[in-house]
MIKEFI-162034 format. One record per residue (C-alpha): residue in one letter; y, x, z. Coordinates in Angstrom, 3 decimals. Layout:
// residues N
a Y X Z $
...
END
This chain:
// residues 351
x 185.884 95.936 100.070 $
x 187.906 93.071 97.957 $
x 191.265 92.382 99.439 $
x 192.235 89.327 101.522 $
x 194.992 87.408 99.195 $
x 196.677 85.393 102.703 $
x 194.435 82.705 102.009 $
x 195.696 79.508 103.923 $
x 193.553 78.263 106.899 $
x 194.097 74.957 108.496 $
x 193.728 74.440 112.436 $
x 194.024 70.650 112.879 $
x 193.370 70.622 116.258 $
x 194.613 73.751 119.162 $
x 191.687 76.668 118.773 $
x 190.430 76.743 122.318 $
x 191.954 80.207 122.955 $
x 195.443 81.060 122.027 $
x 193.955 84.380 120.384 $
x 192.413 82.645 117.893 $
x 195.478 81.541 115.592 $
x 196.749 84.956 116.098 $
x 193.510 87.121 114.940 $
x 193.580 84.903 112.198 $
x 196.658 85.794 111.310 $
x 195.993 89.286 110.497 $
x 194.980 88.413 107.430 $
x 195.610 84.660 106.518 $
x 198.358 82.104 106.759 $
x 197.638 79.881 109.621 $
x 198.733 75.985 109.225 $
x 199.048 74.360 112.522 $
x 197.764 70.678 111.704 $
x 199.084 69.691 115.636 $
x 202.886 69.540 113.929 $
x 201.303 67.349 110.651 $
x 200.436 63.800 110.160 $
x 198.570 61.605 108.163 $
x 201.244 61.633 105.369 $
x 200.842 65.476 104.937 $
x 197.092 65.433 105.002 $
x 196.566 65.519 101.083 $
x 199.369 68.483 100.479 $
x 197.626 70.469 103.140 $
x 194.046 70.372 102.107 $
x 194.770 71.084 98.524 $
x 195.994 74.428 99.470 $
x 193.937 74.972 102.093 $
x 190.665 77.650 101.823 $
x 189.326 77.615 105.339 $
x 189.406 75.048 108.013 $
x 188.774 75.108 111.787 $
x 186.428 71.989 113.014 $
x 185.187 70.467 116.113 $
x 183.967 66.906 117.528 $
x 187.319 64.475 117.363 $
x 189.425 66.147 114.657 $
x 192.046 63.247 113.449 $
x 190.562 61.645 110.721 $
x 192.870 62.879 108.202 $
x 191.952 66.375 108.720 $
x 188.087 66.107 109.388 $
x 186.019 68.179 107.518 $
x 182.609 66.988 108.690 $
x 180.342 65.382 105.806 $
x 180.425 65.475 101.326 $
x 183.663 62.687 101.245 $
x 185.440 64.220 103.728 $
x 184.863 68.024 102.126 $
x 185.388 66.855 98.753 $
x 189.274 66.241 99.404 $
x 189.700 69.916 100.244 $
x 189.236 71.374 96.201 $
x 189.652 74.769 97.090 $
x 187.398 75.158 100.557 $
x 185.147 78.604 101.066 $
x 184.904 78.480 104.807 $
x 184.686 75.992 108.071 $
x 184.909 77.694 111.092 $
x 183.112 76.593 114.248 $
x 184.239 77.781 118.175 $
x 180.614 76.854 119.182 $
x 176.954 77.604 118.925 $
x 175.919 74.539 117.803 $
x 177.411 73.001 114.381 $
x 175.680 69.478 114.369 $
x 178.537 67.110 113.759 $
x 178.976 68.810 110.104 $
x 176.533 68.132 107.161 $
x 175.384 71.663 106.442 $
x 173.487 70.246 103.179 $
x 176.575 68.686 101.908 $
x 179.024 72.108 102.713 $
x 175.724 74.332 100.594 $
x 176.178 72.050 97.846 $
x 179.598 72.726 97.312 $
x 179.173 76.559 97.953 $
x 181.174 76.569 101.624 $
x 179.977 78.760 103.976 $
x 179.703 77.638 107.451 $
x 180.319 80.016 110.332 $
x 179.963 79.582 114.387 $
x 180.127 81.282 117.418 $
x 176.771 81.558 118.941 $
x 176.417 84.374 121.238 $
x 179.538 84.068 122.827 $
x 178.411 82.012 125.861 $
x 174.866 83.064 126.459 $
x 175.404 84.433 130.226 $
x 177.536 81.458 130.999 $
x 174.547 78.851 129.849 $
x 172.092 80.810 131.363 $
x 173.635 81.256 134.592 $
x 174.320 77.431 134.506 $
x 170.777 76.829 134.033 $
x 169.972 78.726 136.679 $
x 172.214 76.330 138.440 $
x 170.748 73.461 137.828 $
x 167.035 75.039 138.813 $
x 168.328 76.171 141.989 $
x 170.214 72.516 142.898 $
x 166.865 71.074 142.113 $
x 163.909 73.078 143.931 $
x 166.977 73.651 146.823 $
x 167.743 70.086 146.992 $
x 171.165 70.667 146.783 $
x 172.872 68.230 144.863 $
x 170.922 65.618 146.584 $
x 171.589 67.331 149.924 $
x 175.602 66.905 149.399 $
x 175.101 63.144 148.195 $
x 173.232 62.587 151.129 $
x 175.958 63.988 153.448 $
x 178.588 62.354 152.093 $
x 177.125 59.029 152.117 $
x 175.504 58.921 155.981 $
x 175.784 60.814 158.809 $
x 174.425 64.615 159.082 $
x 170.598 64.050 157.215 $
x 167.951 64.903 159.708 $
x 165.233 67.877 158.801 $
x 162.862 65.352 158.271 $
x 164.679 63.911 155.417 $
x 163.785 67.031 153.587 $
x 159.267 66.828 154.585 $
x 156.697 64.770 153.046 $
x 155.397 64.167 149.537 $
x 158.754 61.901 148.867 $
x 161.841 62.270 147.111 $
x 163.495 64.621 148.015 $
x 160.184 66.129 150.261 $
x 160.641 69.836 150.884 $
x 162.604 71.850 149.156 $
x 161.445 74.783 147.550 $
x 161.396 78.568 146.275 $
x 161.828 79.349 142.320 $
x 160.800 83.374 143.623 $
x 157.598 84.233 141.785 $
x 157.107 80.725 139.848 $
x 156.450 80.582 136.586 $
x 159.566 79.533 133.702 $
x 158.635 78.062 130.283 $
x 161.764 78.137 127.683 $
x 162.159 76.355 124.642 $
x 164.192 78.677 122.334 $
x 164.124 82.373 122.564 $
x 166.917 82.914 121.171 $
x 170.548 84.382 123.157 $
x 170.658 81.984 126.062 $
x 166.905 81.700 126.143 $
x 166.343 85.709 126.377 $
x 169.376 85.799 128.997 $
x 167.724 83.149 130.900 $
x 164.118 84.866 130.981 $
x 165.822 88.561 132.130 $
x 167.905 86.620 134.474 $
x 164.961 85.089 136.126 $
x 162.625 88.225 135.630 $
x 164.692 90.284 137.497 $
x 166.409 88.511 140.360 $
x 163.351 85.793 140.793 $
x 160.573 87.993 139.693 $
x 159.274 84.831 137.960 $
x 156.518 85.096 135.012 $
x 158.232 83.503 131.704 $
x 156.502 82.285 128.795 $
x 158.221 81.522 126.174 $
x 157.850 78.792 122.739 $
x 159.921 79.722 119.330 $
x 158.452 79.677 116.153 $
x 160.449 82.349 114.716 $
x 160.510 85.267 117.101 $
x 158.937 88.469 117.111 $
x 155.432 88.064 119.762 $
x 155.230 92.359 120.257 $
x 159.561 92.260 121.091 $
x 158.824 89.224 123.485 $
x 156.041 91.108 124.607 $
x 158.037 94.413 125.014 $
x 160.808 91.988 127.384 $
x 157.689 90.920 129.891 $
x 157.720 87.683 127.804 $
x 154.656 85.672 126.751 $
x 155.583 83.678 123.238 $
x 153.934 80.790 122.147 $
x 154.646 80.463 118.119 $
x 152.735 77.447 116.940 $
x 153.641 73.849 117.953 $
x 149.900 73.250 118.484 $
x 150.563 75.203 121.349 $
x 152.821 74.055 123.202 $
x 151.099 71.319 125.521 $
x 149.166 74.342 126.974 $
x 152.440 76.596 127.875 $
x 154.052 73.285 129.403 $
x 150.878 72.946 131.570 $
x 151.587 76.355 133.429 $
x 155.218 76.016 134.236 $
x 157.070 75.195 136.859 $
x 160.162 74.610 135.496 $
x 161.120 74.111 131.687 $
x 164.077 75.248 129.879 $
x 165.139 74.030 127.000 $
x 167.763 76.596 124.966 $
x 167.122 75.704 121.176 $
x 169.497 74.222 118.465 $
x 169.052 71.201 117.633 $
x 167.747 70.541 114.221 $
x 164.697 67.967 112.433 $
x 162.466 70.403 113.738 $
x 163.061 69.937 117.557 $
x 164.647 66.715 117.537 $
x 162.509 64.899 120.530 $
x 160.436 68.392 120.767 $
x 160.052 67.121 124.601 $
x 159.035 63.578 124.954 $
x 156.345 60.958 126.338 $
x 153.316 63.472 125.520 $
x 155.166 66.593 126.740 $
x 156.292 65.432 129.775 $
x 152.678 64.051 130.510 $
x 151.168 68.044 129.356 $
x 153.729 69.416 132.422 $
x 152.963 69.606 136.147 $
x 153.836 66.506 137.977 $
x 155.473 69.114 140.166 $
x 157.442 70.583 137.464 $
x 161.420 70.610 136.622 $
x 162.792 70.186 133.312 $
x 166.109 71.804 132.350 $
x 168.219 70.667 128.771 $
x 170.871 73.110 128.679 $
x 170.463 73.047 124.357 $
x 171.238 69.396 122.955 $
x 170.587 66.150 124.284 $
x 168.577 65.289 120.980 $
x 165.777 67.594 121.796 $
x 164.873 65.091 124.646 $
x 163.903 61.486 124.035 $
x 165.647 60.465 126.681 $
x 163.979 57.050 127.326 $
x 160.416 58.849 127.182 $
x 162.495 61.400 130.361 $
x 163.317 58.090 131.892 $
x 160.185 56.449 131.856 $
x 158.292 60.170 133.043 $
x 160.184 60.841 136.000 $
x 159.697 56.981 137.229 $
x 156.159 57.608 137.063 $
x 156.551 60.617 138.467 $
x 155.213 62.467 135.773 $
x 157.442 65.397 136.288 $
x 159.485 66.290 139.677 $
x 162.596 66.193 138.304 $
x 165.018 67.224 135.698 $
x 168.671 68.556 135.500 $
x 170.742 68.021 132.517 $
x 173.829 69.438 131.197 $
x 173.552 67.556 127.412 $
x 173.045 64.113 126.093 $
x 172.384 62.190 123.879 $
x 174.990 60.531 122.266 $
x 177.927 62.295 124.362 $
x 179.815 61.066 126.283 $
x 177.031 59.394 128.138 $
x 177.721 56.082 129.088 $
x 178.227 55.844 132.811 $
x 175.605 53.566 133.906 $
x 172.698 55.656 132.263 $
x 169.728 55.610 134.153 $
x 169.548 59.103 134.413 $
x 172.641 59.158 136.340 $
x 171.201 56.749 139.233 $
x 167.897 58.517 140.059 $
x 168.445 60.818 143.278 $
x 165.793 63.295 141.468 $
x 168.047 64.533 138.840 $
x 171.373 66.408 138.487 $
x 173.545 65.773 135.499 $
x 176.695 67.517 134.441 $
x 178.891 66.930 131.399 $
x 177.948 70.008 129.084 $
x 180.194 72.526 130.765 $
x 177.011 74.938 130.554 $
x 179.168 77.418 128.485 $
x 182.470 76.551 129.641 $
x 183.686 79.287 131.350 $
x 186.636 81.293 131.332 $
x 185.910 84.935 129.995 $
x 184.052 83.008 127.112 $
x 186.716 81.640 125.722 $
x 188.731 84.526 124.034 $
x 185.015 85.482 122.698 $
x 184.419 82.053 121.052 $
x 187.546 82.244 118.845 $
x 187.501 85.990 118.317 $
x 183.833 85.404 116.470 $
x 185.202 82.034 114.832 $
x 188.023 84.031 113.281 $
x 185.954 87.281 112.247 $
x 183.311 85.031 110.641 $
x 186.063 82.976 108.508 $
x 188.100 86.162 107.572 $
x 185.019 87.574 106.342 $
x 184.036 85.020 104.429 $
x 187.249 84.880 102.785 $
x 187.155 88.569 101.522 $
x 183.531 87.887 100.504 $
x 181.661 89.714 103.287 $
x 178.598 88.195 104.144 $
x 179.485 86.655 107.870 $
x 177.238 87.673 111.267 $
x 176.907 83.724 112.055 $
x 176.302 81.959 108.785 $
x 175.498 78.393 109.531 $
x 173.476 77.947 106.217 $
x 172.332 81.653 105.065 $
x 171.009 79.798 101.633 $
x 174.107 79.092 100.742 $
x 175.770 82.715 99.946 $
x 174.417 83.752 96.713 $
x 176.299 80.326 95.330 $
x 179.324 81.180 97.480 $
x 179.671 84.736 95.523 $
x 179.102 83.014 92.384 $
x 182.255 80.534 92.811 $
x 183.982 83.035 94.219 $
x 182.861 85.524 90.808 $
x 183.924 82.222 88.172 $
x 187.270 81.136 90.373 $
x 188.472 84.939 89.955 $
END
């Protein structure tokens, strides 16, 4: 195992744990960016190997695209308190051999659970039930009968769950709802394993062409994927037309694998029953979205993850994934796997 030479690591904005500065510190020398300004920016990042990022990093600190990387000369590693990474260029960080590491795995209960959340508020008519009884006096039972909005509430037990994304969250989610809701799950992702979704009580769906079909059979529809070219707007006008008009769909990935005008358009024609949403797209959402004024949806503001025992989790893999990278250990939660044989190859030339 090479030896960690206290390589210097920038945090330009607080970690979102206090443990994380201080695992890091084991082996690296931690600058805290909070106590520097724009006039110490260029001193910093030319001494600088690693580099903590997230959304709304000061300017003079960001590390997001090729400009902004190429003023840090001596960068191996940007570290990511998240499982998603789509505010940096991953294209531009592989061309100049810096590996990207994240966090994913950290949250999966909390997101789950949360999407569980926003099923239940739905078929239970909950969030609409509190609006309602805020807003009038006490609703009467038959507010809640009939073929309109909000109509009867209902039971998720023993329905059937499609989910986008079988990855952490989306195998959480399906055990989750297996077990305590004894509800049949299928399952769409390209890239897993049909006999181990099989083995889990899971039936996967691996081609695209496919897809129409497993949205026809489900009740409600989870999406838990990362958001890349590939399932940017995997759900729009045709999708939502292929799904139950009694169905529920769920984002709890990233608002870009929704077209969110096609969602818009679908649920005022009643093409689906509803739809709860935790992401958007852009974010923040602007307040007078038109998602936010329909009584048949429930919208919160991507706090899916954000829970409490996640937190020290989140950091700790941030921090293990950046010190390894920086003694040349192949990291868990590489962001762009493609990009390691060049990393070891600057690393072999720069001594």
């Amino acid at each position: 195992m090479e030896e960690l030479m206290r390589k210097n690591i920038l945090i330009p904005v607080p970690m979102i744990d206090p443990s994380g500065p201080e695992l890091l510190m084991k082996e690296a020398d931690v600058i805290d960016g909070t106590e520097l300004g724009e006039q110490d920016a260029p001193e910093t990042l030319a001494r600088i190997q690693g580099i903590y990022s997230q959304p709304g990093i000061p300017a003079h600190f960001a590390c997001t695209n090729a400009e902004e990387m190429a003023r840090i000369p001596n960068l191996e590693v940007i570290g990511v308190s998240a499982s998603g990474f789509d505010w940096i260029d991953l294209d531009a960080a592989t061309e100049r051999a810096v590996a990207v590491v994240y966090s994913a795995g950290a949250q999966y209960s909390a997101v789950a659970e949360h999407g569980i959340g926003l099923m239940l508020s739905l078929a239970k008519r909950i969030a609409v039930s509190d609006r309602a009884l805020r807003a009038a006096p006490f609703p009467k039972l038959q507010h809640f009968t009939g073929d309109v909005w909000p109509g009867f509430p209902e039971e998720i037990d023993g329905k059937t769950l499609g989910v986008l994304g079988f990855g952490f969250v989306g195998r959480e989610l399906a055990h989750k709802c297996r077990t305590a809701f004894r509800m049949q799950v299928l399952a769409f992702d390209p890239y897993y394993d049909p006999l181990d979704a099989g083995r889990q009580g899971v039936e996967l769906y691996t081609r695209r062409a496919q897809l129409h079909e497993m949205l026809g059979r489900c009740d409600f529809v989870v999406l838990t994927l990362p958001l890349s070219e590939e399932t940017h707007h995997i759900v729009g006008r045709p999708e939502l037309a292929a799904m139950k008009s009694s169905a529920y769909l769920i984002n709890m990935s990233r608002g870009g694998t929704i077209d969110e005008p096609a969602l818009v358009a679908g649920l005022q024609a009643g093409e689906i029953a509803g739809a709860g949403l935790d992401v958007f797209d852009p974010e923040p959402a602007r307040q007078d979205h038109p998602l936010f004024q329909m009584e048949n949806t429930v919208v919160t503001p991507h706090i899916g993850g954000w829970v409490r025992e996640a937190m020290p989790r989140l950091v700790a893999l941030t921090a293990d994934g950046m010190l390894a990278a920086l003694r040349g250990e192949r990291p868990n939660r590489l962001a762009n796997p493609e990009v390691w044989p060049t990393f070891l190859e600057r690393r072999a030339v720069s001594g």
